[in-house]
N, C-alpha and C positions, 0 to 999 in steps of 0.2 A: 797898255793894260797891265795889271798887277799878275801875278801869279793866279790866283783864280780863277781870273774873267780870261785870263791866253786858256784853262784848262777845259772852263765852261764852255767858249767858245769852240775848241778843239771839237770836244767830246757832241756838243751838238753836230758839228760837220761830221763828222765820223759816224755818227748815228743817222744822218742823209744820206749819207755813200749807202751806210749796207742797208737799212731800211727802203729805200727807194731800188735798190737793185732789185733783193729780195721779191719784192711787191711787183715789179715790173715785170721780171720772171714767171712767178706764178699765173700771174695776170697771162702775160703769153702764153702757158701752160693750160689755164682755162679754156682760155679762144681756141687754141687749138682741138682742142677737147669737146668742144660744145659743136664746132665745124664738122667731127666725126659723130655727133649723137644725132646729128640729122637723119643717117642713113638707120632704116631700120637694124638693121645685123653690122654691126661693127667687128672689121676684120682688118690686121695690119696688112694686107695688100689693097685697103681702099686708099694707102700712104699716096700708092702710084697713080690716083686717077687725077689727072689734070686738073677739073675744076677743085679735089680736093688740094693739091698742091698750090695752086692759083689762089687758095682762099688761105693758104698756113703761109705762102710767101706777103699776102698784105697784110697780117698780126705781124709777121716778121717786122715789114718796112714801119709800120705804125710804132711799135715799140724801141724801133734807135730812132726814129724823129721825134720822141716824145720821153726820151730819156735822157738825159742831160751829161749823163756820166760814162754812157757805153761807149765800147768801140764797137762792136760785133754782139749780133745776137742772131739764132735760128732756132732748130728744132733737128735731135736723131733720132735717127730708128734703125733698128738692125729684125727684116724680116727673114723668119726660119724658111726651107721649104715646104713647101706644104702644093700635094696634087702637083697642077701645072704651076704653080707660084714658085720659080727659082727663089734660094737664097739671095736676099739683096739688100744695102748697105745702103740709108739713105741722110747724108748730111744736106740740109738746107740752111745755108749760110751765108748772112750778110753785112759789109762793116761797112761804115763811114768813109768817103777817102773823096777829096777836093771838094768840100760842100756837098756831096752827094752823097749816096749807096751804089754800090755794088758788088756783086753776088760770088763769091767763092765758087768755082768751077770743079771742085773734088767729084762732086756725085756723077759726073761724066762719067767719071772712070773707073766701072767696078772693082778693077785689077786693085789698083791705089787703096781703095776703099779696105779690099780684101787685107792686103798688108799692113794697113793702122789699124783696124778691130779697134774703134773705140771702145768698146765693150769693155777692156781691159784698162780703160783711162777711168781714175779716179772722178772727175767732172759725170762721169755714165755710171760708174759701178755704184757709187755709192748711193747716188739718191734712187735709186732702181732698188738696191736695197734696205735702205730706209723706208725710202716710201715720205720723204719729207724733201724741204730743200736744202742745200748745203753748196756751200762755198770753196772751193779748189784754190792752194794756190797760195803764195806766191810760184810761179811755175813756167818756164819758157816755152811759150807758142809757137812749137815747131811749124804747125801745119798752116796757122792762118794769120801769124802776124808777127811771127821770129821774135818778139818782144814778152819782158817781164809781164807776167797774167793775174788777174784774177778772174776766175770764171765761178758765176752762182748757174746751180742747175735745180731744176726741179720737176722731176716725174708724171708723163701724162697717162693719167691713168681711165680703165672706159671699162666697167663694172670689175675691178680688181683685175682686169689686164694693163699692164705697161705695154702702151705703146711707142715707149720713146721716152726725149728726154728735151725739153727746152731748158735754153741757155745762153746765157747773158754774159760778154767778156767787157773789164774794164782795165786798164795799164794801168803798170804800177807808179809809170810818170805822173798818168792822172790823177791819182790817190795823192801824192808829193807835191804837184802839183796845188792841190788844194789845202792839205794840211800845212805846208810849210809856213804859209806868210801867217796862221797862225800862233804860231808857238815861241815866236820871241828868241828867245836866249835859253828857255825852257830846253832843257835834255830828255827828249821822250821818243820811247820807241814802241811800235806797234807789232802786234803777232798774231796770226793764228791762232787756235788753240791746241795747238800743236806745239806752240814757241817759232814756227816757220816766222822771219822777218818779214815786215809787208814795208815798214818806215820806220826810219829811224835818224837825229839830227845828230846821229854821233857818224863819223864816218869809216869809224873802227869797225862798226855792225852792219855788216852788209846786206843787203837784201838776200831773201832765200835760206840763209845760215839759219841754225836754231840756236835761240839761244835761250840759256839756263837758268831758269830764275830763281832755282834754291830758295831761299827763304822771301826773297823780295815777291811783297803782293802788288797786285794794281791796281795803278789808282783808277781805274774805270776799265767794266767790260760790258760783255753783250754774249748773245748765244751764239757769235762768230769770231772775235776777236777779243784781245788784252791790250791796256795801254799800261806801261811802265813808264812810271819817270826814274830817272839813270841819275 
């Protein structure tokens, strides 16, 4: 391939990662959402009733068997107290691992729960207040996969209450993974709109670093990322 057709084709794949993530997210965001409009009076402690858990863990498992690029995806919520309803901290999490799913064990343990406060993690704070979705990330997954991240999230919301937050993680190997074999010889690096590193074929730029683009524009973006050629 020439120079254009390695950019064209770049730029189409890039535009599947975060397109299809995005879309898959929200998607899970709805179902979750439509699963709580059943009940007449929607209240964040319907989070704990069984068949409603039962019914947000199979939009979970449907969404990584039906998404080609995830590792992990679930649903938070952080319920305040209220009456007899203690405060409680609810991650429902599930990744890929040997051809299968299975389920992150955090929500055991409210102690644990208590001491992360996702609330205070960028993936929760921000589309909670936006009120849209957005993309975290490159960023190290301490909690659920010690690996380079990207996590798209986005807000379930049930008459202007946020209930929480669905979220979709994919590795940053996967990303490299997929861009690499197209780009040739081509020096191109991708960002955040932060400048955060997502990929890069220089090995000088590391993943995570920000880097500076002063007057260099790029040659392709989107509402979550920049692609520069170097």
């Amino acid at each position: 391939m020439n120079h254009s057709e390695h950019l064209s084709a770049l730029t189409r794949k890039i535009d599947d990662i975060i397109n299809s993530t995005v879309e898959s997210t929200g998607l899970l965001a709805d179902e979750i959402r439509q699963s709580l409009n059943v009940h007449q009076e929607s209240r964040p402690e319907m989070l704990l009733e069984p068949g409603v858990k039962a019914a947000i863990q199979s939009y979970i498992k449907k969404t990584l068997n039906h998404h080609h690029y995830c590792s992990g995806t679930g649903f938070a919520s952080h319920i305040e107290s209220s009456g007899a309803v203690r405060e409680y901290w609810l991650l429902e999490w599930w990744y890929k691992k040997d051809k299968g799913l299975k389920q992150v064990s955090l929500d055991l343990d409210q102690a644990t729960q208590q001491r992360l406060d996702f609330r205070t993690f960028e993936w929760f704070k921000t589309p909670v207040s936006e009120g849209k979705a957005y993309i975290h990330g490159p960023y190290v997954d301490y909690i659920c996969n010690t690996s380079l991240t990207l996590t798209a999230a986005v807000p379930v919301l049930i008459q202007g209450q946020v209930l929480g937050v669905a979220a979709l993680d994919i590795l940053v190997s996967r990303v490299e993974e997929e861009l690499l074999p197209l780009c040739g010889k081509e020096k191109l690096l991708l960002t955040n709109l932060d400048g955060g590193i997502i990929f890069s074929t220089n090995p000088r730029l590391r993943i995570g670093e920000l880097f500076k683009a002063d007057e260099r524009k790029p040659v392709y973006q989107n509402s979550y990322v920049l692609l520069y050629q170097l």
